[in-house]
PDB file of N, CA, C and O in Angstrom:
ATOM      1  N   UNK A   1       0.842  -1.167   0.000  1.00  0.00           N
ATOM      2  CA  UNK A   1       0.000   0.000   0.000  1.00  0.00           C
ATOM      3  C   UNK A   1       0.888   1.232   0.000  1.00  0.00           C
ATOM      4  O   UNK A   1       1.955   1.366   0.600  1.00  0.00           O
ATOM      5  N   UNK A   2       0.317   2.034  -0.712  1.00  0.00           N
ATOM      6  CA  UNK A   2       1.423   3.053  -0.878  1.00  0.00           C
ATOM      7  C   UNK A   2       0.935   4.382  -0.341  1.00  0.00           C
ATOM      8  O   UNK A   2      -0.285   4.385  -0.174  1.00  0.00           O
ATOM      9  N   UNK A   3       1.515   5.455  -0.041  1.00  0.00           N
ATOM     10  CA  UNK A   3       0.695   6.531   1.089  1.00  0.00           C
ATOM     11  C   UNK A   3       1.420   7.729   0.078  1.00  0.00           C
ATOM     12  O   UNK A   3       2.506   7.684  -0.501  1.00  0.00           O
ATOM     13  N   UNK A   4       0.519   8.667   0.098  1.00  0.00           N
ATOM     14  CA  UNK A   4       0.786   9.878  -0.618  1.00  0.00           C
ATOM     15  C   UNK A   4       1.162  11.158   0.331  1.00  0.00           C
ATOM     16  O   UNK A   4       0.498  11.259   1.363  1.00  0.00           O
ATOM     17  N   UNK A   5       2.168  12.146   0.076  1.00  0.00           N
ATOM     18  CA  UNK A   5       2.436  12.832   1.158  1.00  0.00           C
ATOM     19  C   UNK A   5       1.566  14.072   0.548  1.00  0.00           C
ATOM     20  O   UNK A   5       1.277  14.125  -0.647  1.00  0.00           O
ATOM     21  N   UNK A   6       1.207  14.999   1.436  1.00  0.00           N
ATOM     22  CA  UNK A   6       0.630  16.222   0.913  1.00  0.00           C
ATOM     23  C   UNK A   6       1.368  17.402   0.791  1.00  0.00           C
ATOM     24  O   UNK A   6       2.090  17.502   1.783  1.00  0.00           O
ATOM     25  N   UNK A   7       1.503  18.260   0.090  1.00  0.00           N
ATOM     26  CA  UNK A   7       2.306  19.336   0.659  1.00  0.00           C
ATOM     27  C   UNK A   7       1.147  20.562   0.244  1.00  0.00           C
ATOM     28  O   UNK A   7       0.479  20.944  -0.717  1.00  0.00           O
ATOM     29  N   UNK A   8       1.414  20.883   1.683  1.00  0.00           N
ATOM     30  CA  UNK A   8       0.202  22.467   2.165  1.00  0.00           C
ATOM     31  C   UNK A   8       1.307  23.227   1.894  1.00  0.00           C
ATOM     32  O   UNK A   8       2.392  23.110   2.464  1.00  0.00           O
ATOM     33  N   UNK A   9       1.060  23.941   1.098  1.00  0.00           N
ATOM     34  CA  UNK A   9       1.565  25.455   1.071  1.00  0.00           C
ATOM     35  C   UNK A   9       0.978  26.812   1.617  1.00  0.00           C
ATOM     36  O   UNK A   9       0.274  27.655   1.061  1.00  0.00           O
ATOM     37  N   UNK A  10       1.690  26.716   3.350  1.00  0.00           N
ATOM     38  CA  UNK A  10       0.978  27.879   3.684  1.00  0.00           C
ATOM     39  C   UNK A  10       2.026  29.410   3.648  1.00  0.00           C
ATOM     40  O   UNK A  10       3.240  29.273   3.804  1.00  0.00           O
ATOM     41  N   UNK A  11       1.603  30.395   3.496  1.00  0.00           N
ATOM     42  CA  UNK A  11       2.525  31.502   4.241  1.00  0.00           C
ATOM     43  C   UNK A  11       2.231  32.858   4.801  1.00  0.00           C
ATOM     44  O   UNK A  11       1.160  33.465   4.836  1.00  0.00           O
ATOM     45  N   UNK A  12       3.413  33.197   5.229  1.00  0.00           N
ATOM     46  CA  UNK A  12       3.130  34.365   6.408  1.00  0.00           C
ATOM     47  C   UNK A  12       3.857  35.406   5.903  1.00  0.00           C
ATOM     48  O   UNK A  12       4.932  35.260   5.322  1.00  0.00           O
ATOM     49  N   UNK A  13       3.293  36.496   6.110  1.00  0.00           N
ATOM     50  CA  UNK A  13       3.254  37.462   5.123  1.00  0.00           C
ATOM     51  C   UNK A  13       4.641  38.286   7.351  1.00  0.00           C
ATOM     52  O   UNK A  13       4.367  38.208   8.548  1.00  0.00           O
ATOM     53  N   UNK A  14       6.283  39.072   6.322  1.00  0.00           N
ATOM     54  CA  UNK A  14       6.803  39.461   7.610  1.00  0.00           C
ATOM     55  C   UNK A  14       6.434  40.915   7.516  1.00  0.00           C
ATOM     56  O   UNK A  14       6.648  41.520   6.465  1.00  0.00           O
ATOM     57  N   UNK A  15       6.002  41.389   8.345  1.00  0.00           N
ATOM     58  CA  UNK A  15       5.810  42.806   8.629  1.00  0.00           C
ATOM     59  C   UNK A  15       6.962  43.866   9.312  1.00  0.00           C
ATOM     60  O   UNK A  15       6.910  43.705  10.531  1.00  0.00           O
ATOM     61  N   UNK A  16       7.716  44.623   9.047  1.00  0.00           N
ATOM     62  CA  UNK A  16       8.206  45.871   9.696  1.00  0.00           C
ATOM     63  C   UNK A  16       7.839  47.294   9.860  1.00  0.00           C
ATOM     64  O   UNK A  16       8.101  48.157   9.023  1.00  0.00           O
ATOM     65  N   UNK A  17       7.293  47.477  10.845  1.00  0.00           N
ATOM     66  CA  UNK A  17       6.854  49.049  11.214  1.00  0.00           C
ATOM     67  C   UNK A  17       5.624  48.843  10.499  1.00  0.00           C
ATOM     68  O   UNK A  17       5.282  49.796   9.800  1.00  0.00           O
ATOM     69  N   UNK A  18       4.810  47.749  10.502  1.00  0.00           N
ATOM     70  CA  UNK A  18       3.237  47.684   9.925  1.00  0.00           C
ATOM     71  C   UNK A  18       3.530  47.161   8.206  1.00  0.00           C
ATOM     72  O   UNK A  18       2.551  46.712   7.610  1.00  0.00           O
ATOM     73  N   UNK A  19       4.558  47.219   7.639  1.00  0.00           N
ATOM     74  CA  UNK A  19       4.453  47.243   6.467  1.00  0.00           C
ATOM     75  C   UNK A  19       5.115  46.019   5.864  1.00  0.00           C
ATOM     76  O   UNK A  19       6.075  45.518   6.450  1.00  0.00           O
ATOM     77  N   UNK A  20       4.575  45.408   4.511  1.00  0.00           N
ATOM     78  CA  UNK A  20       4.944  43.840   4.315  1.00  0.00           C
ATOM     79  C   UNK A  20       6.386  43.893   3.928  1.00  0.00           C
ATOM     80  O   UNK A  20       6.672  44.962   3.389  1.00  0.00           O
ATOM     81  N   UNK A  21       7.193  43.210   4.022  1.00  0.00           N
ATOM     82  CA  UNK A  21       7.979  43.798   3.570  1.00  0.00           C
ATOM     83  C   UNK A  21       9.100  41.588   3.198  1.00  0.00           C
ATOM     84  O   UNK A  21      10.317  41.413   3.149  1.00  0.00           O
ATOM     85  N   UNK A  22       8.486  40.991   3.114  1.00  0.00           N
ATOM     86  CA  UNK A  22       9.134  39.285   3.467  1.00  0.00           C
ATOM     87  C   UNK A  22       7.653  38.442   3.134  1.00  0.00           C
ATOM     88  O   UNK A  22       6.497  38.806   3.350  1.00  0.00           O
ATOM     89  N   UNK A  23       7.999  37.603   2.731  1.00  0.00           N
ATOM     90  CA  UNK A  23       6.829  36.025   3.309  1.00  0.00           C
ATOM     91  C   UNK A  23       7.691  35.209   3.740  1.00  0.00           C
ATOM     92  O   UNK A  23       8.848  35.407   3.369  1.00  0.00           O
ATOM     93  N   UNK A  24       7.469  34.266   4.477  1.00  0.00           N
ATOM     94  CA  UNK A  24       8.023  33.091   4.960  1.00  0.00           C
ATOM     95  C   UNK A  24       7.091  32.308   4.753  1.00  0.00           C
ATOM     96  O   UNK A  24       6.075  32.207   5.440  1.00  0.00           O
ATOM     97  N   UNK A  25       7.472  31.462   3.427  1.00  0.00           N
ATOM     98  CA  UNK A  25       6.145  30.415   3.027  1.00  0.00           C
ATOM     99  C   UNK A  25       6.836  28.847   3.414  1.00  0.00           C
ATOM    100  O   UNK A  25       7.983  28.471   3.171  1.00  0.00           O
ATOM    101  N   UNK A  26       6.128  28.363   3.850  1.00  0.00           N
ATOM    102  CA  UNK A  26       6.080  26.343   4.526  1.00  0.00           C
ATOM    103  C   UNK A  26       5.500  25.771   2.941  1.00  0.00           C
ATOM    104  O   UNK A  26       4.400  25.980   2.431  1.00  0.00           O
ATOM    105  N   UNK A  27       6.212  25.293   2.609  1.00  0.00           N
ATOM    106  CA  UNK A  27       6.354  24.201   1.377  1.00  0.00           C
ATOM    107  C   UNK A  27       6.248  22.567   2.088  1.00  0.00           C
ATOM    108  O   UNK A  27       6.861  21.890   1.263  1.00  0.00           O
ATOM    109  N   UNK A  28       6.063  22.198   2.523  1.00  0.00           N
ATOM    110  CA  UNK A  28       5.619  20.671   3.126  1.00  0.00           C
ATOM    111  C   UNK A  28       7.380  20.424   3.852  1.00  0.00           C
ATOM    112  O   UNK A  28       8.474  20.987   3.808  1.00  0.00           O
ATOM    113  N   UNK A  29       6.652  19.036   4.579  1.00  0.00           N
ATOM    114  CA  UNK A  29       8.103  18.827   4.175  1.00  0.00           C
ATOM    115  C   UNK A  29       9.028  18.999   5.100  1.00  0.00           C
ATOM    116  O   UNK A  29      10.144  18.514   4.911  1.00  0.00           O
ATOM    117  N   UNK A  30       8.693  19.843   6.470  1.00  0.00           N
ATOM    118  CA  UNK A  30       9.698  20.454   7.120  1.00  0.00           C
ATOM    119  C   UNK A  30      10.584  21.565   6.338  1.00  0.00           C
ATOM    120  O   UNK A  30      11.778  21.829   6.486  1.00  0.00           O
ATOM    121  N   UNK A  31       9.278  22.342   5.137  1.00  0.00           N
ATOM    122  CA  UNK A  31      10.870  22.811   4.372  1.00  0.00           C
ATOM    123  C   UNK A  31       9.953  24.283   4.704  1.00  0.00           C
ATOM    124  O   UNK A  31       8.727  24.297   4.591  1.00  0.00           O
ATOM    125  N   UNK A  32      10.841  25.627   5.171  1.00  0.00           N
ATOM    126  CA  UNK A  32      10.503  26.664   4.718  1.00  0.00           C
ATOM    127  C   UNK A  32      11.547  27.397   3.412  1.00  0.00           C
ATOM    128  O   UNK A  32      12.550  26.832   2.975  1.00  0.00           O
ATOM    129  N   UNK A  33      11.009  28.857   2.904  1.00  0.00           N
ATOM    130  CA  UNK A  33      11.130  29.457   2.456  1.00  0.00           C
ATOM    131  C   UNK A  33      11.202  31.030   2.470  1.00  0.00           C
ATOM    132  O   UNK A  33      10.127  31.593   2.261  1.00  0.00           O
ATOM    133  N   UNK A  34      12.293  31.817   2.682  1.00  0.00           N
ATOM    134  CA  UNK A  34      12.357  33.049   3.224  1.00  0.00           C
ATOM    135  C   UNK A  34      12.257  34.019   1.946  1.00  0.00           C
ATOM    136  O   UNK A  34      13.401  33.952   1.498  1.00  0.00           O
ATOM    137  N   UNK A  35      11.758  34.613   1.367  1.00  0.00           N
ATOM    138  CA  UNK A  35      11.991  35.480   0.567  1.00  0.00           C
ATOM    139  C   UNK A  35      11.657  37.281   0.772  1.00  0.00           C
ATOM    140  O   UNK A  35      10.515  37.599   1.106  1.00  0.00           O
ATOM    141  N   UNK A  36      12.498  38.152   0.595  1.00  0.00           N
ATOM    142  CA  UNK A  36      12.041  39.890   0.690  1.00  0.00           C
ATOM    143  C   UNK A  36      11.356  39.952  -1.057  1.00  0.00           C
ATOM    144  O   UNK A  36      11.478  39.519  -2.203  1.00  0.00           O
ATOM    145  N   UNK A  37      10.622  40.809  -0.195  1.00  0.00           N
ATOM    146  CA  UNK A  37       9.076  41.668  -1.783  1.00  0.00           C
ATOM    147  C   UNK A  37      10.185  42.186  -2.374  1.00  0.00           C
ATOM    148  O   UNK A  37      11.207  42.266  -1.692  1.00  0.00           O
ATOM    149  N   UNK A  38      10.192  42.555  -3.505  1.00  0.00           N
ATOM    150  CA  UNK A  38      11.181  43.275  -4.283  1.00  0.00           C
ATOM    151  C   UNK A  38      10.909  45.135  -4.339  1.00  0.00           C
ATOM    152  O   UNK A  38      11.688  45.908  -4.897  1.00  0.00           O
ATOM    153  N   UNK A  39       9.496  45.590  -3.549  1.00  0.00           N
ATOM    154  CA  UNK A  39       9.694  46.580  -3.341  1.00  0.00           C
ATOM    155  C   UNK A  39      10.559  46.488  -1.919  1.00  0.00           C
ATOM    156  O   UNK A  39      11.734  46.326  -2.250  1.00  0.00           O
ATOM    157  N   UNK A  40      10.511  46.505  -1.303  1.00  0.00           N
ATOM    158  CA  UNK A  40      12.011  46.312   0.039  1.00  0.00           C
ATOM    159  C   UNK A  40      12.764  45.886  -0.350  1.00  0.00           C
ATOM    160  O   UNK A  40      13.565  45.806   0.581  1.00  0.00           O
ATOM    161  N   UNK A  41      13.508  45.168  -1.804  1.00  0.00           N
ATOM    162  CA  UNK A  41      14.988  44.946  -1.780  1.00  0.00           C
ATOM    163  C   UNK A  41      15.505  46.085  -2.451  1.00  0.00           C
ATOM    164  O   UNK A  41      16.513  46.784  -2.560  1.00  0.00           O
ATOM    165  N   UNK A  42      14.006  45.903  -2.961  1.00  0.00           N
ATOM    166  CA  UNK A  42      14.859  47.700  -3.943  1.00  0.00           C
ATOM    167  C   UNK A  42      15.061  49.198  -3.359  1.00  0.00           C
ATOM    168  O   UNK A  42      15.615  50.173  -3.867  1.00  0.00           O
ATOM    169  N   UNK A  43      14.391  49.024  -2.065  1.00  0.00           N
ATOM    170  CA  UNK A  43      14.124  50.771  -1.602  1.00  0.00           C
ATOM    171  C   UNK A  43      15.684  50.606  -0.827  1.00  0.00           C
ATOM    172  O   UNK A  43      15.998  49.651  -0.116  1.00  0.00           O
ATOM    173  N   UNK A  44      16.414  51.588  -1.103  1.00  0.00           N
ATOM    174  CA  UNK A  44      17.770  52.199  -0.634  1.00  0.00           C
ATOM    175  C   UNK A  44      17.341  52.605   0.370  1.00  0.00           C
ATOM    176  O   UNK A  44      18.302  52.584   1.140  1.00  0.00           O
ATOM    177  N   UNK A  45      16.388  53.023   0.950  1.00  0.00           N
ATOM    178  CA  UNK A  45      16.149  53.612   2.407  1.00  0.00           C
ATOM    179  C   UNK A  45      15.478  52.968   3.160  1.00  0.00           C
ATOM    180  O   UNK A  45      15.108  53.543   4.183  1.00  0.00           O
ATOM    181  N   UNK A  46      15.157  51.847   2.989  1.00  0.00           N
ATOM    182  CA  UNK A  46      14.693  50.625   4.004  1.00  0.00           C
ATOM    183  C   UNK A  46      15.261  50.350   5.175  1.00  0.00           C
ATOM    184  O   UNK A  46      16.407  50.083   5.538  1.00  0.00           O
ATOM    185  N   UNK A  47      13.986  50.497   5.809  1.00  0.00           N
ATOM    186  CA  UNK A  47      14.437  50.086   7.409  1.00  0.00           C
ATOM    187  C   UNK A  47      15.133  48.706   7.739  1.00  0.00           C
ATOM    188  O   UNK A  47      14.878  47.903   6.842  1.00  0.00           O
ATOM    189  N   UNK A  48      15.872  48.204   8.659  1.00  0.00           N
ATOM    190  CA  UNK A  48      16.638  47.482   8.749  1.00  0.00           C
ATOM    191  C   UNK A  48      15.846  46.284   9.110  1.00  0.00           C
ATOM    192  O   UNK A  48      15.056  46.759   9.925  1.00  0.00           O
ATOM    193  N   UNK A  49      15.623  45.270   9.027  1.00  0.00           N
ATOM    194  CA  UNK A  49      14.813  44.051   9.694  1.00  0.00           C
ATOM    195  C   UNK A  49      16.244  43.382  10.421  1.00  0.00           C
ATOM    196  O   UNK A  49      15.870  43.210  11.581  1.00  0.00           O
ATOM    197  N   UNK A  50      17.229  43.063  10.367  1.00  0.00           N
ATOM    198  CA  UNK A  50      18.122  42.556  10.861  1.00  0.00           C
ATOM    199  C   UNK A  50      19.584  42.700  10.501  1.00  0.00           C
ATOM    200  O   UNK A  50      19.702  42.561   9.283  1.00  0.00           O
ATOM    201  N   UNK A  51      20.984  42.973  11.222  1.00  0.00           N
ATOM    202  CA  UNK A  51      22.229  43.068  10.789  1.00  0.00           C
ATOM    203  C   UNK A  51      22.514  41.693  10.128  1.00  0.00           C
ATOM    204  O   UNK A  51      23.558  41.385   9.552  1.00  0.00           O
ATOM    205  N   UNK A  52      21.781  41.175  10.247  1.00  0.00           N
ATOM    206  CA  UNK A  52      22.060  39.600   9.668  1.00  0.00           C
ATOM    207  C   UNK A  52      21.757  39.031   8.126  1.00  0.00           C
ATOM    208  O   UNK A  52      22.228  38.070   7.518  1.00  0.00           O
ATOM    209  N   UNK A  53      21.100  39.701   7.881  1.00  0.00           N
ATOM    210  CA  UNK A  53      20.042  40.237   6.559  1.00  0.00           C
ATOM    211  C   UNK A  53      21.669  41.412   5.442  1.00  0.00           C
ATOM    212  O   UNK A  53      21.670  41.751   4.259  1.00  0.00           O
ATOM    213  N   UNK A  54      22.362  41.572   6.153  1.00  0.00           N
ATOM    214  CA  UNK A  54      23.002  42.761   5.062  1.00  0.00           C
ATOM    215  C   UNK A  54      24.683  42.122   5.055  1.00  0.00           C
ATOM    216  O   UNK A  54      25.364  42.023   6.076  1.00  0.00           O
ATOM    217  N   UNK A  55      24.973  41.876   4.174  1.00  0.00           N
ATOM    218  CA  UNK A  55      26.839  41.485   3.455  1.00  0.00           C
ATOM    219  C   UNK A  55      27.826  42.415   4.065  1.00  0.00           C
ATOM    220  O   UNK A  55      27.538  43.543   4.468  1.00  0.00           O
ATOM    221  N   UNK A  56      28.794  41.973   4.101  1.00  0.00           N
ATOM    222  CA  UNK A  56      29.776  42.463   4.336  1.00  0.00           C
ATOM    223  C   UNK A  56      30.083  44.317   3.960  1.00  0.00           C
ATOM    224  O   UNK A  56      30.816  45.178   4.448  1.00  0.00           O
ATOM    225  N   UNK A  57      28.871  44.269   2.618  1.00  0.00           N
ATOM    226  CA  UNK A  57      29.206  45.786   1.950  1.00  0.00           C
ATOM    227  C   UNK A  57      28.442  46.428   2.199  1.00  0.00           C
ATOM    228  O   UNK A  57      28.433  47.544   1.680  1.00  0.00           O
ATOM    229  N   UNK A  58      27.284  45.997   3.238  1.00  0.00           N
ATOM    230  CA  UNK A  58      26.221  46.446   3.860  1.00  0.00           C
ATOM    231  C   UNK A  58      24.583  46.731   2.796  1.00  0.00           C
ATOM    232  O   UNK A  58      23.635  47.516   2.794  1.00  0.00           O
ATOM    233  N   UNK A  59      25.138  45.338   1.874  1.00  0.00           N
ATOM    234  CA  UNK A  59      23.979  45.516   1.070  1.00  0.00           C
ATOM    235  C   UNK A  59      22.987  44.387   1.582  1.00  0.00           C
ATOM    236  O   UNK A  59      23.441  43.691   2.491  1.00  0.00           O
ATOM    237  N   UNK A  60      21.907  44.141   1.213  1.00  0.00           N
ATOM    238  CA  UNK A  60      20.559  43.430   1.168  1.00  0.00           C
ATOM    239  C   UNK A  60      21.292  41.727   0.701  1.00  0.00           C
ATOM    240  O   UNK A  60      21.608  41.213  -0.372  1.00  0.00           O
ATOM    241  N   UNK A  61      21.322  41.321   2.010  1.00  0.00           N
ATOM    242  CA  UNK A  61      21.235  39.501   0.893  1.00  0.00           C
ATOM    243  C   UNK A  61      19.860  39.421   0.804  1.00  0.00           C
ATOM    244  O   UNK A  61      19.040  39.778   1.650  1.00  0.00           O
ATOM    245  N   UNK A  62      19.639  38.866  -0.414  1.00  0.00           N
ATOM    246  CA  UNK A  62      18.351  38.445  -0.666  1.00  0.00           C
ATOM    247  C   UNK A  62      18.389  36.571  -1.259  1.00  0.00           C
ATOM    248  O   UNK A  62      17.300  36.048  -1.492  1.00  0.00           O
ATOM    249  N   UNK A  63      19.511  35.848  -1.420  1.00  0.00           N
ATOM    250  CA  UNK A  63      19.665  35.036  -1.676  1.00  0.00           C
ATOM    251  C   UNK A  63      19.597  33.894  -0.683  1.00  0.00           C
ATOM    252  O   UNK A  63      20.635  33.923  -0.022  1.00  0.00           O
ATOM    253  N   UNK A  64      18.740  32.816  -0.269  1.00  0.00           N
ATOM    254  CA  UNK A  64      18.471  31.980   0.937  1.00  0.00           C
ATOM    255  C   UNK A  64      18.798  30.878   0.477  1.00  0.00           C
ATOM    256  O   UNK A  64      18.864  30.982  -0.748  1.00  0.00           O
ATOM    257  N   UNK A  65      19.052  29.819   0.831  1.00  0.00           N
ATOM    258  CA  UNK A  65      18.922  28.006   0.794  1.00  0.00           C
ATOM    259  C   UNK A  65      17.495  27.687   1.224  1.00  0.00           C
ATOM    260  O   UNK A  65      16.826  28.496   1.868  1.00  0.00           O
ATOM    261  N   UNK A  66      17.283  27.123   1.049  1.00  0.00           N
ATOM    262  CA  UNK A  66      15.386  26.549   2.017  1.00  0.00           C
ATOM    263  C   UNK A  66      16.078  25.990   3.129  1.00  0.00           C
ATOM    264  O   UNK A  66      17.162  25.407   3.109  1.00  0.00           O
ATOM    265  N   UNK A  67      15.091  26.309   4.425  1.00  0.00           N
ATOM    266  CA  UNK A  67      15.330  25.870   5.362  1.00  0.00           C
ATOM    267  C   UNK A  67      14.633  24.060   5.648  1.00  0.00           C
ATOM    268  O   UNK A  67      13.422  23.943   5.458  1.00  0.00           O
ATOM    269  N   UNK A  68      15.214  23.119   5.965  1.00  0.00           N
ATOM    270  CA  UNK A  68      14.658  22.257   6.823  1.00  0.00           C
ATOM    271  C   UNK A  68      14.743  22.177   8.246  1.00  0.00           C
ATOM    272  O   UNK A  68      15.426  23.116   8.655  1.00  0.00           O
ATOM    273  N   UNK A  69      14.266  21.326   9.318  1.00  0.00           N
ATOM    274  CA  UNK A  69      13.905  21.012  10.102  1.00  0.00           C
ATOM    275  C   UNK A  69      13.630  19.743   9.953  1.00  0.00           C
ATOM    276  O   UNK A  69      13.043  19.222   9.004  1.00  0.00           O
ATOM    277  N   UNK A  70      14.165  19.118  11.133  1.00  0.00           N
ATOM    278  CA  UNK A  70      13.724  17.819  11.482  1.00  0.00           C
ATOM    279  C   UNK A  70      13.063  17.274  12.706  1.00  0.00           C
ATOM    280  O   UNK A  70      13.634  16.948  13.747  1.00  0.00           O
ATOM    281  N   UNK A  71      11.647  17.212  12.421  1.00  0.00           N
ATOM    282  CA  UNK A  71      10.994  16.941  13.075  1.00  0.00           C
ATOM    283  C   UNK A  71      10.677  15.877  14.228  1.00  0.00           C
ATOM    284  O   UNK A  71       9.826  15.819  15.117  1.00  0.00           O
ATOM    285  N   UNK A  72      11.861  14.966  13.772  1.00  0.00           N
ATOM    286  CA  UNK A  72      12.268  13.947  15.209  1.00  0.00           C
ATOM    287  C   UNK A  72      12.742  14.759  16.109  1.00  0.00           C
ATOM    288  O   UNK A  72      12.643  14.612  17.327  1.00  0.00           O
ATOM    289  N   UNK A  73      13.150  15.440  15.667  1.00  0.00           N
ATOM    290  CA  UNK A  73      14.628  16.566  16.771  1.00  0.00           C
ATOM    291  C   UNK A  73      13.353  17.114  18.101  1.00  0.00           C
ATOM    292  O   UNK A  73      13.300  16.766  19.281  1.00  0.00           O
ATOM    293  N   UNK A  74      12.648  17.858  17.500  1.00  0.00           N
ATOM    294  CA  UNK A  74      11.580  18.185  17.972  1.00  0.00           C
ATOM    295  C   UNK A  74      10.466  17.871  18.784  1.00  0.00           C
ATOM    296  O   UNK A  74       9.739  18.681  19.359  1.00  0.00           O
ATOM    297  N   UNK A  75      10.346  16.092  18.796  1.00  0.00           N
ATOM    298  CA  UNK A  75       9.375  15.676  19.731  1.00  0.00           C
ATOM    299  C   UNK A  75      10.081  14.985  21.497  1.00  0.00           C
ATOM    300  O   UNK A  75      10.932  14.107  21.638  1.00  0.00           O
ATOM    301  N   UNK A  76       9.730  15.360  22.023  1.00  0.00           N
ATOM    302  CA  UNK A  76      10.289  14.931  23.390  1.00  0.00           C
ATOM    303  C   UNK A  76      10.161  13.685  23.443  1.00  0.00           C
ATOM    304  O   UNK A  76       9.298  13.126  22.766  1.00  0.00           O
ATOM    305  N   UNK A  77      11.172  12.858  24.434  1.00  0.00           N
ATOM    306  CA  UNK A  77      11.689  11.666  24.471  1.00  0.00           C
ATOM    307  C   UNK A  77      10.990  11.203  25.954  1.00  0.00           C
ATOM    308  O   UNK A  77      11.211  10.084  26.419  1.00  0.00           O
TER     309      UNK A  77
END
């Protein structure tokens, strides 16, 4: 018998100072997905969401890996 996996694609829209500015969409899977709107990668005067978020030259990474998670890790023993 063979079992089919589903993948829900949900996501969450990230907000700074009220305004959208990211989604973080769940692709099944344990897998997310981080991406910035391209009006915030493009505005030069964008507020900062994180020092972690900007290169060495103090520009915008906008380039991610997908995140996993492993969900054994996660359930208590």
């Amino acid at each position: 018998m063979s079992s089919l996996l589903s993948n829900n694609v949900s996501t969450l829209n990230v907000l700074l100072y009220g305004e959208p500015i990211a989604t973080i969409t769940h692709v099944g899977n344990d897998r997310t997905l981080f991406a910035f709107n391209e009006a915030y990668a493009n505005d030069e005067t964008r507020p900062v969401l994180s020092l972690g978020f900007k290169d060495s030259f103090g520009g915008l990474i906008t380039q991610f890996k997908p995140t996993q998670t492993n969900s054994n890790q996660l359930k208590p023993s």
